[in-house]
C-alpha positions in Angstrom: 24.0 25.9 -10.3 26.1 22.4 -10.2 24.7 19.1 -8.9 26.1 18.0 -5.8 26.1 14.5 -6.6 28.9 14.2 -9.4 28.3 11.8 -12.6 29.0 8.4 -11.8 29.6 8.8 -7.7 27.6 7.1 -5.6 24.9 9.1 -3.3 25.3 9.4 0.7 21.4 9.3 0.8 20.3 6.6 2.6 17.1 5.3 1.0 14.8 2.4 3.1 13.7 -0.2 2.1 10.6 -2.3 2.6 9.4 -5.7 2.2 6.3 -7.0 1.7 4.6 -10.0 1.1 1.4 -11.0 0.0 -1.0 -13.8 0.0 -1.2 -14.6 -3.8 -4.5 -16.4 -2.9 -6.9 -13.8 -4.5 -8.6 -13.3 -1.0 -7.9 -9.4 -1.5 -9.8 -8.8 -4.6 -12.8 -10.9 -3.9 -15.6 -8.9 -3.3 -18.3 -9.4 -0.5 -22.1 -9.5 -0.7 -21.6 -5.8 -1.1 -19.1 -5.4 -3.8 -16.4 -4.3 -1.2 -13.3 -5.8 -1.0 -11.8 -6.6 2.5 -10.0 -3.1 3.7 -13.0 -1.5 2.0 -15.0 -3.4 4.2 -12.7 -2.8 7.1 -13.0 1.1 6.6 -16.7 1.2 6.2 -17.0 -0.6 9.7 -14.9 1.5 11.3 -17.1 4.7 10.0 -20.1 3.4 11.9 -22.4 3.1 8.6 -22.9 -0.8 8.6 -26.6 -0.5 9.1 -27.7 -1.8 6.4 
């Protein structure tokens, strides 16, 4: 079996790209009075268990 990309040629796959950009404040590793960071947090809300 060969490759079909040869040695050296470039690829006609188109691979996407993302950029992303983030706070560098240290707000999303802080924990809260639980020990949860923020999308923790976020997620635990949304599963309707916040009665504590």
């Amino acid at each position: 079996m060969t490759n079909p990309i040869a040695k050296g040629a470039l690829s006609a796959i188109a691979i996407p790209a993302v950029s992303v950009s983030y706070a560098q404040d240290g707000t999303s590793t802080q924990p809260n009075a639980l020990g949860m960071r923020p999308m923790q947090e976020c997620a635990y809300q949304k599963r309707g268990e916040n009665t504590c």
